[in-house]
N, CA, C and O atoms as CSV, one atom per row, in Angstrom:
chain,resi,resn,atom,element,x,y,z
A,1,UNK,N,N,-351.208,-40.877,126.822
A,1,UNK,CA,C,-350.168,-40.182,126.075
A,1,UNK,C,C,-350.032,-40.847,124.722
A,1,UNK,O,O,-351.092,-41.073,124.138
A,2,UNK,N,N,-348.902,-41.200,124.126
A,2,UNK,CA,C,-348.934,-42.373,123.313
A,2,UNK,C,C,-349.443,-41.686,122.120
A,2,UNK,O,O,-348.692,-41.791,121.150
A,3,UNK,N,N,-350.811,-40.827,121.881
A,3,UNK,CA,C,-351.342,-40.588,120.723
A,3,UNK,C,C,-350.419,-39.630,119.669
A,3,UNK,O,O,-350.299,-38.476,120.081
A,4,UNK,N,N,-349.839,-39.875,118.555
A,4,UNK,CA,C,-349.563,-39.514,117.441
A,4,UNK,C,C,-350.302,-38.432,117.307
A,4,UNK,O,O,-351.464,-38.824,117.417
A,5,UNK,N,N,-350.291,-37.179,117.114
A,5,UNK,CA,C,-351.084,-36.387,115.961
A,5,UNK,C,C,-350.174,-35.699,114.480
A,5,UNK,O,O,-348.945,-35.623,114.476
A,6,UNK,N,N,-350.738,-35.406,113.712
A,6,UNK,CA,C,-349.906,-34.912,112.091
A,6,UNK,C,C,-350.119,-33.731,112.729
A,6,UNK,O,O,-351.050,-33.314,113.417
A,7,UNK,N,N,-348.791,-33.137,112.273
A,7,UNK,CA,C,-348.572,-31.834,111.940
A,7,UNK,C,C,-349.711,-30.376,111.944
A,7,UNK,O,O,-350.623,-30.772,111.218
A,8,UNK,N,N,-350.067,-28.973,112.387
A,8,UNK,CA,C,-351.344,-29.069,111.816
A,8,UNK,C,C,-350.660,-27.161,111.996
A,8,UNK,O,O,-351.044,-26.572,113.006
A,9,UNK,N,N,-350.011,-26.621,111.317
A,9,UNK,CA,C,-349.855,-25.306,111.115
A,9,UNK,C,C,-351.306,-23.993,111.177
A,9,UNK,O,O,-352.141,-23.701,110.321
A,10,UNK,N,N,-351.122,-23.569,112.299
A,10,UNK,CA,C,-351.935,-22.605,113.305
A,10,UNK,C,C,-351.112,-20.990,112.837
A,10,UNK,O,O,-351.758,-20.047,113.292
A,11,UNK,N,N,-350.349,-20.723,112.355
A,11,UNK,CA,C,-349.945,-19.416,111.421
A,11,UNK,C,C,-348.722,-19.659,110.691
A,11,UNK,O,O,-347.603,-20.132,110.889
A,12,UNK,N,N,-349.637,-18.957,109.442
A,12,UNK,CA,C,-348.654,-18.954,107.857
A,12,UNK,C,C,-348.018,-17.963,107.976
A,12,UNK,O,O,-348.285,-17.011,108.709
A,13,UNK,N,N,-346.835,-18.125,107.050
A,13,UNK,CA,C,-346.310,-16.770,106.603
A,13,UNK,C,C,-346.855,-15.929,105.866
A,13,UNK,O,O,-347.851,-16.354,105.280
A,14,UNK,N,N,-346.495,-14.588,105.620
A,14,UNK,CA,C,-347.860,-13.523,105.308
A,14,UNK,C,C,-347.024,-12.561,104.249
A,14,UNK,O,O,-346.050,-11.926,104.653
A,15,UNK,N,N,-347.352,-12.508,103.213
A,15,UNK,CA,C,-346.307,-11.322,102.707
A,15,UNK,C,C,-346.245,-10.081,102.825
A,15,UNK,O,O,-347.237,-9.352,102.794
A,16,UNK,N,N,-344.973,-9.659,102.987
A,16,UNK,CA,C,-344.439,-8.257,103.354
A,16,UNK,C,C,-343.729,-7.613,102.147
A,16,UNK,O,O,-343.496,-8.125,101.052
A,17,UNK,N,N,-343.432,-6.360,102.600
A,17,UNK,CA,C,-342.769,-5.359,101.981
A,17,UNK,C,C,-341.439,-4.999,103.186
A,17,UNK,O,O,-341.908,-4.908,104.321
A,18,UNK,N,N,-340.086,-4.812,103.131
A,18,UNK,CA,C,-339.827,-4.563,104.153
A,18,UNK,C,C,-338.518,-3.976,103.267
A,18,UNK,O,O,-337.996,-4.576,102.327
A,19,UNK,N,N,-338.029,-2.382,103.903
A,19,UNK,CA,C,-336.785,-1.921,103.365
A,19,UNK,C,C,-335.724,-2.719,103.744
A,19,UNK,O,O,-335.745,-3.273,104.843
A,20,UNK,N,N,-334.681,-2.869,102.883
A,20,UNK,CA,C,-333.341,-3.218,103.035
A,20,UNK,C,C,-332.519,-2.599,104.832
A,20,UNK,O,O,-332.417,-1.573,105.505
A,21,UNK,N,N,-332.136,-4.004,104.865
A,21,UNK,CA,C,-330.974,-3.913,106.376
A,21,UNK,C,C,-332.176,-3.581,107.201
A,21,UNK,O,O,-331.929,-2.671,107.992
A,22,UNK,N,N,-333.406,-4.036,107.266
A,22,UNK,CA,C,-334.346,-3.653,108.599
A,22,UNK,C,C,-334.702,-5.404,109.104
A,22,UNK,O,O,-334.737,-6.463,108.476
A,23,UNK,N,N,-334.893,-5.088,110.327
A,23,UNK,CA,C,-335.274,-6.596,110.817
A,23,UNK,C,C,-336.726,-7.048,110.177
A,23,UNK,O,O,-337.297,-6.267,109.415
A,24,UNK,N,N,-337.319,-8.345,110.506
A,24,UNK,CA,C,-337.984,-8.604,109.987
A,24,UNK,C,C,-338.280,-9.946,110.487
A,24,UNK,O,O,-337.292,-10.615,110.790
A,25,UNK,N,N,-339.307,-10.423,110.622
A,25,UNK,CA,C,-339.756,-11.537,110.706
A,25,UNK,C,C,-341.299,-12.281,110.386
A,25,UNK,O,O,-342.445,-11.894,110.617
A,26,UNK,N,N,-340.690,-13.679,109.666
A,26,UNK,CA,C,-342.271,-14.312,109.235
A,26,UNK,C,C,-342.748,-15.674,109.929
A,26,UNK,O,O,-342.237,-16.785,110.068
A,27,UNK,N,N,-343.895,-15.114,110.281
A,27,UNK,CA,C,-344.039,-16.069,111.276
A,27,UNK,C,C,-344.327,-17.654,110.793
A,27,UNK,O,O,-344.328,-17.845,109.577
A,28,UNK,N,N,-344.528,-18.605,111.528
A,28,UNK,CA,C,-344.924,-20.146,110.923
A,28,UNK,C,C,-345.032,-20.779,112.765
A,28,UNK,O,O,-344.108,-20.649,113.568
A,29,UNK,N,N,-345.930,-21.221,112.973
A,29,UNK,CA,C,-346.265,-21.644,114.346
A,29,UNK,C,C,-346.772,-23.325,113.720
A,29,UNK,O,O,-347.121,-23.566,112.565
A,30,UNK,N,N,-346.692,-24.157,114.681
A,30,UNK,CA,C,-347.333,-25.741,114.494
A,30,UNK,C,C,-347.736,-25.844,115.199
A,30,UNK,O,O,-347.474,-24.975,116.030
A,31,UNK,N,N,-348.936,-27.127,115.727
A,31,UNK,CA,C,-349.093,-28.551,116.657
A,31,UNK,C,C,-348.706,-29.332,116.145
A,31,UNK,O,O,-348.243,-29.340,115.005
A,32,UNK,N,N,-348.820,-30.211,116.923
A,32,UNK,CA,C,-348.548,-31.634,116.851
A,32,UNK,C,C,-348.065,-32.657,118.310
A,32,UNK,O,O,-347.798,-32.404,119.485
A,33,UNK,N,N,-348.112,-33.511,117.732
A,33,UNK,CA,C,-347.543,-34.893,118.968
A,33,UNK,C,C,-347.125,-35.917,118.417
A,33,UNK,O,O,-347.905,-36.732,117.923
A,34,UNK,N,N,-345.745,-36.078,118.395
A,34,UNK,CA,C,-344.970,-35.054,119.149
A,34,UNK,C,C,-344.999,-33.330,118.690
A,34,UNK,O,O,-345.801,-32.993,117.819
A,35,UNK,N,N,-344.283,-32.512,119.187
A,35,UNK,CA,C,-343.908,-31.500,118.793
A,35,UNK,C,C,-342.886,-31.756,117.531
A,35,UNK,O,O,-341.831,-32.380,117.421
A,36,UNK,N,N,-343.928,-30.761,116.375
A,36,UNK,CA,C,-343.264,-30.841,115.252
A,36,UNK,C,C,-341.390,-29.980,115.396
A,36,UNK,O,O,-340.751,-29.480,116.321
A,37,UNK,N,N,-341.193,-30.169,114.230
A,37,UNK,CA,C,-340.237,-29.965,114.045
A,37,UNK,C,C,-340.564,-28.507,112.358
A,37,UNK,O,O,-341.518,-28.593,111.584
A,38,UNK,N,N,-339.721,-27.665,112.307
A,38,UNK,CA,C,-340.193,-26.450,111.118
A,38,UNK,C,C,-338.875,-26.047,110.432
A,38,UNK,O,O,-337.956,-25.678,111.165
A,39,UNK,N,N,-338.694,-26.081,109.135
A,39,UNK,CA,C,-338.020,-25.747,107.904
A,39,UNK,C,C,-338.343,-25.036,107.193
A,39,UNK,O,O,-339.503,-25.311,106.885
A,40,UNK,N,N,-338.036,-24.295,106.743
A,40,UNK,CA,C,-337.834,-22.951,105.969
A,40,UNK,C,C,-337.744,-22.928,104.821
A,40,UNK,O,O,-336.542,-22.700,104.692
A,41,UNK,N,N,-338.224,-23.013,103.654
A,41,UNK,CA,C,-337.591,-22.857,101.872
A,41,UNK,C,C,-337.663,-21.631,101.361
A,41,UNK,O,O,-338.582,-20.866,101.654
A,42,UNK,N,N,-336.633,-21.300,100.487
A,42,UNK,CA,C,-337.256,-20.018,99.851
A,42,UNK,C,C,-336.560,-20.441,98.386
A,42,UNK,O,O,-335.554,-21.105,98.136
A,43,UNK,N,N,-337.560,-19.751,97.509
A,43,UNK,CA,C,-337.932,-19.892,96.135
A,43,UNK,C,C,-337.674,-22.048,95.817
A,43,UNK,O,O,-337.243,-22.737,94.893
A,44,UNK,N,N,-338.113,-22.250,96.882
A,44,UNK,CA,C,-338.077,-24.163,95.981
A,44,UNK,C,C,-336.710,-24.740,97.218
A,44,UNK,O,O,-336.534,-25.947,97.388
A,45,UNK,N,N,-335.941,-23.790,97.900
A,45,UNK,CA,C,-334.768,-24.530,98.656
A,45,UNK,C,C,-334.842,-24.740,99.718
A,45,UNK,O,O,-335.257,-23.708,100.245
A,46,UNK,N,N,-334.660,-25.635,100.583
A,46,UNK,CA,C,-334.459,-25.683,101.509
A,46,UNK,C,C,-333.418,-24.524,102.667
A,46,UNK,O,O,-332.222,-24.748,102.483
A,47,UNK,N,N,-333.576,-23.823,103.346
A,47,UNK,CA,C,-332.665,-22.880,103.665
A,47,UNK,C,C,-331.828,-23.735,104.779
A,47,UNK,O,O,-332.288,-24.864,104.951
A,48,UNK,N,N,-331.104,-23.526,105.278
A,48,UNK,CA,C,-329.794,-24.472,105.780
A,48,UNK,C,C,-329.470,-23.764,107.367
A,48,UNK,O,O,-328.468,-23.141,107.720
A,49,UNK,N,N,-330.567,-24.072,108.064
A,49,UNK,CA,C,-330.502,-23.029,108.877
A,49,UNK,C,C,-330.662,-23.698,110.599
A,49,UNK,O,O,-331.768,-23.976,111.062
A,50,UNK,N,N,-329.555,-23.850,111.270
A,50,UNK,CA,C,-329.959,-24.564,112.347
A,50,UNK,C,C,-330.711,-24.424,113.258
A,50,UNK,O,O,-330.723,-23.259,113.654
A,51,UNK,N,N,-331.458,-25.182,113.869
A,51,UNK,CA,C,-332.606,-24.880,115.090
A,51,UNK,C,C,-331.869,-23.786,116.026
A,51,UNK,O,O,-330.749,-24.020,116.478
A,52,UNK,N,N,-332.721,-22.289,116.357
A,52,UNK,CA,C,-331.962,-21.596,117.237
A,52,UNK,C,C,-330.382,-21.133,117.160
A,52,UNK,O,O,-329.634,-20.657,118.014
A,53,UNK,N,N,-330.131,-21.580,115.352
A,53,UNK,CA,C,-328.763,-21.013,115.264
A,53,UNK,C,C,-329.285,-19.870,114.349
A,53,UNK,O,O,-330.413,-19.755,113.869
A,54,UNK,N,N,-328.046,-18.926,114.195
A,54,UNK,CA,C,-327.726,-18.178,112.913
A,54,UNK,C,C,-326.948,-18.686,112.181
A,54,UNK,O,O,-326.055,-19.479,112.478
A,55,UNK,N,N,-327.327,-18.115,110.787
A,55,UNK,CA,C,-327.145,-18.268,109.770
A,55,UNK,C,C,-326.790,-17.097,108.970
A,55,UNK,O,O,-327.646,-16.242,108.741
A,56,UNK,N,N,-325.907,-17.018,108.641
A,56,UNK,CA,C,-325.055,-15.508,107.919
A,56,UNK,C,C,-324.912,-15.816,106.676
A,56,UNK,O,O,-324.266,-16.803,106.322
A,57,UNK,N,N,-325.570,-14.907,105.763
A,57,UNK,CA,C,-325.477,-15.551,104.127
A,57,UNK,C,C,-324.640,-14.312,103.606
A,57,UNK,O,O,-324.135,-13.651,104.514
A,58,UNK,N,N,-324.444,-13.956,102.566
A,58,UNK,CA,C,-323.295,-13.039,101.602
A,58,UNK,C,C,-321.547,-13.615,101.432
A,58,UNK,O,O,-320.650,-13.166,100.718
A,59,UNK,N,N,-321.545,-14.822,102.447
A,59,UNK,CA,C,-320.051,-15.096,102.773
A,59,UNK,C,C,-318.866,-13.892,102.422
A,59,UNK,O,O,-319.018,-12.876,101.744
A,60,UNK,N,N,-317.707,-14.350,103.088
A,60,UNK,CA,C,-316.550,-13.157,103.086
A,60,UNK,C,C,-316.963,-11.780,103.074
A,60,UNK,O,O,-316.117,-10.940,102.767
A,61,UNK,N,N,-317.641,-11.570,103.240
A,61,UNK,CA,C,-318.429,-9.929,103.589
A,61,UNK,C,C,-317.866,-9.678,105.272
A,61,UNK,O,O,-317.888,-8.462,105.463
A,62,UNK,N,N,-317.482,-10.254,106.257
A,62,UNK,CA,C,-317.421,-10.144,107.780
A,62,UNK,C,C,-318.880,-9.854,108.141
A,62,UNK,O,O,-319.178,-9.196,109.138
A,63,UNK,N,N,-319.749,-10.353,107.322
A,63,UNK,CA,C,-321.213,-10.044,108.082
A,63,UNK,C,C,-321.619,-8.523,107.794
A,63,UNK,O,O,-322.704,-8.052,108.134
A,64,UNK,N,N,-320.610,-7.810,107.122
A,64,UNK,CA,C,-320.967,-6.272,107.118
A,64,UNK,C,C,-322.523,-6.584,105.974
A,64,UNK,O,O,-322.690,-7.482,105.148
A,65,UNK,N,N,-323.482,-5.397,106.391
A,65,UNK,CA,C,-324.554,-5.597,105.842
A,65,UNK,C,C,-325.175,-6.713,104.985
A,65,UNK,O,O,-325.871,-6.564,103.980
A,66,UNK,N,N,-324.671,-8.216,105.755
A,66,UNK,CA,C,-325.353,-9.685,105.167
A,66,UNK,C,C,-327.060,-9.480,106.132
A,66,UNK,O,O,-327.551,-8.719,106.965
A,67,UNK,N,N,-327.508,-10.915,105.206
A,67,UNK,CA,C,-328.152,-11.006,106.238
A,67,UNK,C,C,-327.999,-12.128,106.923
A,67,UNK,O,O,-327.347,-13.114,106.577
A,68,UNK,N,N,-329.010,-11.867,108.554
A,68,UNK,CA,C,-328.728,-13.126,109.400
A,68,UNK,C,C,-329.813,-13.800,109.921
A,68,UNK,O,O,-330.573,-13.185,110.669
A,69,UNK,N,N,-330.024,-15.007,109.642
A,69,UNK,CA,C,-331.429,-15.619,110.054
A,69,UNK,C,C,-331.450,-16.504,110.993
A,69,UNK,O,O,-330.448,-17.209,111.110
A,70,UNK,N,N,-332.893,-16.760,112.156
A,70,UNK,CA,C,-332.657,-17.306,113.018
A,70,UNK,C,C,-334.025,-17.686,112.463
A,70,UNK,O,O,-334.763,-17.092,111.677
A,71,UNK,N,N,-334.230,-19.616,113.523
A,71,UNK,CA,C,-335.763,-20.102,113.558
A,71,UNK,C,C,-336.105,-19.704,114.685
A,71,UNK,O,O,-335.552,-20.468,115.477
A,72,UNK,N,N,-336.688,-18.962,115.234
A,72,UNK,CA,C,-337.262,-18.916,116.830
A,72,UNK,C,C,-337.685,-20.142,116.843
A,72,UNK,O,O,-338.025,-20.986,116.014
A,73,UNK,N,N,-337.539,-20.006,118.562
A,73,UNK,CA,C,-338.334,-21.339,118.935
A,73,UNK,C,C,-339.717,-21.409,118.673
A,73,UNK,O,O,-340.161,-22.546,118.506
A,74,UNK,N,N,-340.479,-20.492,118.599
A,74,UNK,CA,C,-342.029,-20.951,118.033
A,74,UNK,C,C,-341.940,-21.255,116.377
A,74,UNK,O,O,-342.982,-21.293,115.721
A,75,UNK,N,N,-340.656,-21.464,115.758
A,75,UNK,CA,C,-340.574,-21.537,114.088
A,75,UNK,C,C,-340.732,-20.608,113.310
A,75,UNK,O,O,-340.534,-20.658,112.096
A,76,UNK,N,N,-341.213,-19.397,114.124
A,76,UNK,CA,C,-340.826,-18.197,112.627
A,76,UNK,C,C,-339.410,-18.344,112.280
A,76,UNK,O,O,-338.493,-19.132,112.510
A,77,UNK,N,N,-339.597,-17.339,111.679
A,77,UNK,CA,C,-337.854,-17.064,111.014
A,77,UNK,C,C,-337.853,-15.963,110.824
A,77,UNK,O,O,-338.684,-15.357,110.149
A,78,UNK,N,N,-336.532,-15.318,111.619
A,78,UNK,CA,C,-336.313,-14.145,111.886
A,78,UNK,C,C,-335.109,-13.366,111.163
A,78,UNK,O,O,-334.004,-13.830,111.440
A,79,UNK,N,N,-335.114,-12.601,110.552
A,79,UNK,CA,C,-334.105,-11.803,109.755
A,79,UNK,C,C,-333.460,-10.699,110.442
A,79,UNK,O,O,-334.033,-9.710,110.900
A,80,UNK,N,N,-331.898,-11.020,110.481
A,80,UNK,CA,C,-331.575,-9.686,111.837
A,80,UNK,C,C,-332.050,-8.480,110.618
A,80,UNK,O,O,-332.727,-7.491,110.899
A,81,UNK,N,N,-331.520,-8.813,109.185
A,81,UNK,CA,C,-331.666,-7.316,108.364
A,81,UNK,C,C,-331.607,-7.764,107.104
A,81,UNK,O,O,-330.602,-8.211,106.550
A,82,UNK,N,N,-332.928,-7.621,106.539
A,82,UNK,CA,C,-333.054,-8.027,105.344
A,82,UNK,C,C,-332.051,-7.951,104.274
A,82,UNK,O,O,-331.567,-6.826,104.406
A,83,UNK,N,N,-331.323,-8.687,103.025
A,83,UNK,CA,C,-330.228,-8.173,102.145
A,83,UNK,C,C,-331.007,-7.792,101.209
A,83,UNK,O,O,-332.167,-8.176,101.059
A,84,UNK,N,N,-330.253,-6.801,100.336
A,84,UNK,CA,C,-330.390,-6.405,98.618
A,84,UNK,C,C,-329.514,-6.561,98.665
A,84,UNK,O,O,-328.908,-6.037,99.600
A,85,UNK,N,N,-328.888,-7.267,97.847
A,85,UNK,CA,C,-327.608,-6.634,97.065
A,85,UNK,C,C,-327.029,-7.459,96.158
A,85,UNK,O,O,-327.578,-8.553,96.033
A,86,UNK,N,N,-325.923,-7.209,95.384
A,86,UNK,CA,C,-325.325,-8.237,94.226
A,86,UNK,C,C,-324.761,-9.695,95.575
A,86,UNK,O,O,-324.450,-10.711,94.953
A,87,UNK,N,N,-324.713,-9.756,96.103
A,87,UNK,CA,C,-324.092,-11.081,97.119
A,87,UNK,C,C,-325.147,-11.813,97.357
A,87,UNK,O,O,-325.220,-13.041,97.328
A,88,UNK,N,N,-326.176,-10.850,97.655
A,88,UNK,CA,C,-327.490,-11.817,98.679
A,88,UNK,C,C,-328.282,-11.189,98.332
A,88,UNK,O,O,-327.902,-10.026,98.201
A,89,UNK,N,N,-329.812,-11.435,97.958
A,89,UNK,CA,C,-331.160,-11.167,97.796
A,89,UNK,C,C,-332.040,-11.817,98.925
A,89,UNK,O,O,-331.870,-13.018,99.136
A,90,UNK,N,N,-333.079,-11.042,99.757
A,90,UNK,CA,C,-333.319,-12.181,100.518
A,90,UNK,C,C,-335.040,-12.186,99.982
A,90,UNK,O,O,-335.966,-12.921,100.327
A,91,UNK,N,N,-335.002,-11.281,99.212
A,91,UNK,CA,C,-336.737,-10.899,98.310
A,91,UNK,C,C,-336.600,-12.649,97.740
A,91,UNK,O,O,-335.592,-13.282,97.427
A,92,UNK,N,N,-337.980,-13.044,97.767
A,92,UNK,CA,C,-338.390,-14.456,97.455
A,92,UNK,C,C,-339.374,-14.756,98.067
A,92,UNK,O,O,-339.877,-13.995,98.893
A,93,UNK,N,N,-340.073,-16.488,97.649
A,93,UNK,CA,C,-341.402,-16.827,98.169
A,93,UNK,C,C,-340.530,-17.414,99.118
A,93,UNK,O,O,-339.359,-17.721,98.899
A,94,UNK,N,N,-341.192,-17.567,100.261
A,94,UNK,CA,C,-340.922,-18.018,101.579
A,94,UNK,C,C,-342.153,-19.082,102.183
A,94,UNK,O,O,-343.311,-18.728,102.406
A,95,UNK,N,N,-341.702,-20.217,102.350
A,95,UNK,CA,C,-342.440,-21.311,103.337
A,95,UNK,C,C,-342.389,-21.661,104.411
A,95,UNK,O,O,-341.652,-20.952,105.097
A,96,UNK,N,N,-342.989,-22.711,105.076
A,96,UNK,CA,C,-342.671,-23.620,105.930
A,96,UNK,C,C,-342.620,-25.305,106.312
A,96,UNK,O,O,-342.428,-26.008,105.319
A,97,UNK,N,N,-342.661,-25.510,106.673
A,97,UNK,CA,C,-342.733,-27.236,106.696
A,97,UNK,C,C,-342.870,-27.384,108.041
A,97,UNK,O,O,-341.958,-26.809,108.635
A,98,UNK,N,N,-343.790,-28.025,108.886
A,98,UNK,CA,C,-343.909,-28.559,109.795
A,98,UNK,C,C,-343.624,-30.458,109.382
A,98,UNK,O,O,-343.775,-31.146,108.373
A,99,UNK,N,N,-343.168,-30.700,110.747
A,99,UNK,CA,C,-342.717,-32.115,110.387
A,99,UNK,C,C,-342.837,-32.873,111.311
A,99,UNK,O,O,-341.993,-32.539,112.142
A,100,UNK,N,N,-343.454,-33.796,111.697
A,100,UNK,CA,C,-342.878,-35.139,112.940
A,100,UNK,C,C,-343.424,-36.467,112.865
A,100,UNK,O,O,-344.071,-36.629,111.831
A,101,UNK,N,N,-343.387,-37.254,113.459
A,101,UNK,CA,C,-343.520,-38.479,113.348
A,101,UNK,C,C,-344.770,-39.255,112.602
A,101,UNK,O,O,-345.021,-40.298,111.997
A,102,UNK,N,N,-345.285,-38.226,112.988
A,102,UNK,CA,C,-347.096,-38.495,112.501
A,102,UNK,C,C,-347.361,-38.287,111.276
A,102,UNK,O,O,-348.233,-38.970,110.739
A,103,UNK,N,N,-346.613,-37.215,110.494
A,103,UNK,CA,C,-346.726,-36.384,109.316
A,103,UNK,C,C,-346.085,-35.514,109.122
A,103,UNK,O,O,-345.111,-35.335,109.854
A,104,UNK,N,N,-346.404,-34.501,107.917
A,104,UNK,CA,C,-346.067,-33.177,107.569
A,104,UNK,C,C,-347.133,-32.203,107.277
A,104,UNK,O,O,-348.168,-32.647,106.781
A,105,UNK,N,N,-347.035,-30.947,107.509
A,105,UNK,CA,C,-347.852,-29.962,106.374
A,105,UNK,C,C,-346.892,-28.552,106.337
A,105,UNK,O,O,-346.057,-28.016,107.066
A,106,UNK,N,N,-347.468,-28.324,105.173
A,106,UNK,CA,C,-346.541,-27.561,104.217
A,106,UNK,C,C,-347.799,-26.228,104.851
A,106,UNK,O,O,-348.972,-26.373,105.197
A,107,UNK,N,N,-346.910,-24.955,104.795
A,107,UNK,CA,C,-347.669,-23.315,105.147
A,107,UNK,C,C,-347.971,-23.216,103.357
A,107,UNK,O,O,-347.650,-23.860,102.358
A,108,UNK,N,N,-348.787,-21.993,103.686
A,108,UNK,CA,C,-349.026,-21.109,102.391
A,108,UNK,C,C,-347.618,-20.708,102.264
A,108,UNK,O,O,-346.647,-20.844,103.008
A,109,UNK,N,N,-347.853,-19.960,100.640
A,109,UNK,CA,C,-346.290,-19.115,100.448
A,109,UNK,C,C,-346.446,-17.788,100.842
A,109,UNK,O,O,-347.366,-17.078,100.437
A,110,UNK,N,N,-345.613,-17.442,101.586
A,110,UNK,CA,C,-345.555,-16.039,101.286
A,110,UNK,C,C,-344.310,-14.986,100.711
A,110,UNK,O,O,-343.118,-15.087,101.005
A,111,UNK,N,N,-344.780,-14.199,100.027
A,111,UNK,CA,C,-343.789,-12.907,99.308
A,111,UNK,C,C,-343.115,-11.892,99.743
A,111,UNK,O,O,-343.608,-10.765,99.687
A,112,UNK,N,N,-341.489,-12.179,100.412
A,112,UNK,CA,C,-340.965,-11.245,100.834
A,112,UNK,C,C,-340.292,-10.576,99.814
A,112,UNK,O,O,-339.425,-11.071,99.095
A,113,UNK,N,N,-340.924,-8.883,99.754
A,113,UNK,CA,C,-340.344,-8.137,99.037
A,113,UNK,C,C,-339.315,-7.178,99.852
A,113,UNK,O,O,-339.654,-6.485,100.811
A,114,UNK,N,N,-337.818,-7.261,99.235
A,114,UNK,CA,C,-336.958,-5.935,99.888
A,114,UNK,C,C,-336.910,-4.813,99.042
A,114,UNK,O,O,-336.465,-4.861,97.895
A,115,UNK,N,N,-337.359,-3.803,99.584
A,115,UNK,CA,C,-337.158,-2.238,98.632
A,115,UNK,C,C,-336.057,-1.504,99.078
A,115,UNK,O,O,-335.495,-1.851,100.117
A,116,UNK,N,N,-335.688,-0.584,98.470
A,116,UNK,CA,C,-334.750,0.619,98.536
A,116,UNK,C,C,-335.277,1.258,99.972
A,116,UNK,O,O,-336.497,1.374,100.089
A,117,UNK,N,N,-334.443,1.675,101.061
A,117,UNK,CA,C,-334.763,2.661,102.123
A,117,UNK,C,C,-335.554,3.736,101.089
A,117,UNK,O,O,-336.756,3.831,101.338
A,118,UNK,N,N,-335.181,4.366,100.231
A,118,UNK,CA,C,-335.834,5.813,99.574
A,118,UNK,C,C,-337.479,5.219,99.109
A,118,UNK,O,O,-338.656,5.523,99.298
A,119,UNK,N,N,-336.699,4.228,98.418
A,119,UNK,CA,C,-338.266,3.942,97.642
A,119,UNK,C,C,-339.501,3.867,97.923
A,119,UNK,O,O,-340.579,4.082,97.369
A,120,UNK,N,N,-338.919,3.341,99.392
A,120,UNK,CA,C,-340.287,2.683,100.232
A,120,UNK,C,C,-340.650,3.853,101.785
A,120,UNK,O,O,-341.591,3.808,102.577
A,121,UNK,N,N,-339.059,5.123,101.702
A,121,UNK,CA,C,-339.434,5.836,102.660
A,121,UNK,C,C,-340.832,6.332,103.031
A,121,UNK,O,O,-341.098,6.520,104.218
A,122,UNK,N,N,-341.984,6.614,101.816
A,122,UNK,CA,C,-342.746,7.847,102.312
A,122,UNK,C,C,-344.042,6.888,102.648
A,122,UNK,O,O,-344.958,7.189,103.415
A,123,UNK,N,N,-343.865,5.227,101.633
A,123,UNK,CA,C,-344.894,4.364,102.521
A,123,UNK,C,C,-344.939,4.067,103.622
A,123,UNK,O,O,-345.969,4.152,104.290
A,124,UNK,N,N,-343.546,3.545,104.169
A,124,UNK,CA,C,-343.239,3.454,105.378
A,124,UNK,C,C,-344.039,4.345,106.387
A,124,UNK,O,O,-345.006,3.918,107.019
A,125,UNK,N,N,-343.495,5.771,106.495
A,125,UNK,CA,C,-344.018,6.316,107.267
A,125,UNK,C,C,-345.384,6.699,107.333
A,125,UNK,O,O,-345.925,7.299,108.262
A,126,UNK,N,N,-346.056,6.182,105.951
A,126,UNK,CA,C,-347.685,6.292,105.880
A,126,UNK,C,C,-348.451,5.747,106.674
A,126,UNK,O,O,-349.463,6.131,107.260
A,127,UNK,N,N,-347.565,4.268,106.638
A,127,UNK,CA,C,-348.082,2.918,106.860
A,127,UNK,C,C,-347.761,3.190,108.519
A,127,UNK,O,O,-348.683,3.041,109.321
A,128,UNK,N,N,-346.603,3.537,108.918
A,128,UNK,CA,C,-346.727,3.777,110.312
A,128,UNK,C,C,-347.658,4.840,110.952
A,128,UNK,O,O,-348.026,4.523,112.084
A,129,UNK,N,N,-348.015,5.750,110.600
A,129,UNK,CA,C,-348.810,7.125,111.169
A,129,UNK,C,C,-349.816,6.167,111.017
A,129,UNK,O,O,-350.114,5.904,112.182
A,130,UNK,N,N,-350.722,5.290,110.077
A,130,UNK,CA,C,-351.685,4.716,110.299
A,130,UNK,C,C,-352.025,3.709,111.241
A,130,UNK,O,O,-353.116,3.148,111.147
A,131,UNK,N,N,-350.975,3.325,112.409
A,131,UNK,CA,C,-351.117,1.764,112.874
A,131,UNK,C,C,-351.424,2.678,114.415
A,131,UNK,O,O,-351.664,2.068,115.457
């Protein structure tokens, strides 16, 4: 047992397109030994987000159309519903950080874009009839 390994990220986050108030999630998976530990940044920040908690951003809104983020336990990060809006943007580059005793490694970035329900209606359903 005993052996140390660094960090060694097995899936990046990937960029999307995803309409406003739809769920969403980007994935970030690790190894390691121990079992790493995974953090979240978007545009350069650290996001503030507890292991397996939510996280409700727009404040004083009652959560009405915020958004809400969770780390799954495999370390994605999960968006109950993406925001637009003057309170909250959740469009940005998005990372990861794997972390533990041994080391770190940092994911690729990836580009979450939020569009208008209209804007993005007729891709949407393009993009779905094709899958």
């Amino acid at each position: 047992m005993g052996q140390y390994r660094k960090p060694r990220i097995t899936e990046h986050p990937t960029d999307i397109t995803v309409p406003k108030n739809e769920p969403i999630t980007l994935g970030c998976k690790a190894e390691g030994r121990p079992e790493p530990t995974i953090e979240w940044y978007k545009d350069g920040e650290l996001l503030k987000i507890p292991p397996n908690g939510v996280a409700a951003g727009g404040g004083g809104d009652n959560g009405a159309r915020s958004s809400q983020k969770v780390i799954l336990s495999d370390g994605s990060l999960f968006f109950l519903r993406v925001a637009h809006n003057k309170k909250e943007q959740d469009s940005g580059v998005y990372w990861c950080v794997a972390k533990n005793v041994a080391g770190t490694e940092v994911s690729r970035n990836a580009t979450l874009q939020v569009a208008d329900n209209l804007m993005l209606g007729a891709t949407h359903i393009a993009h779905s009839l094709l899958q």
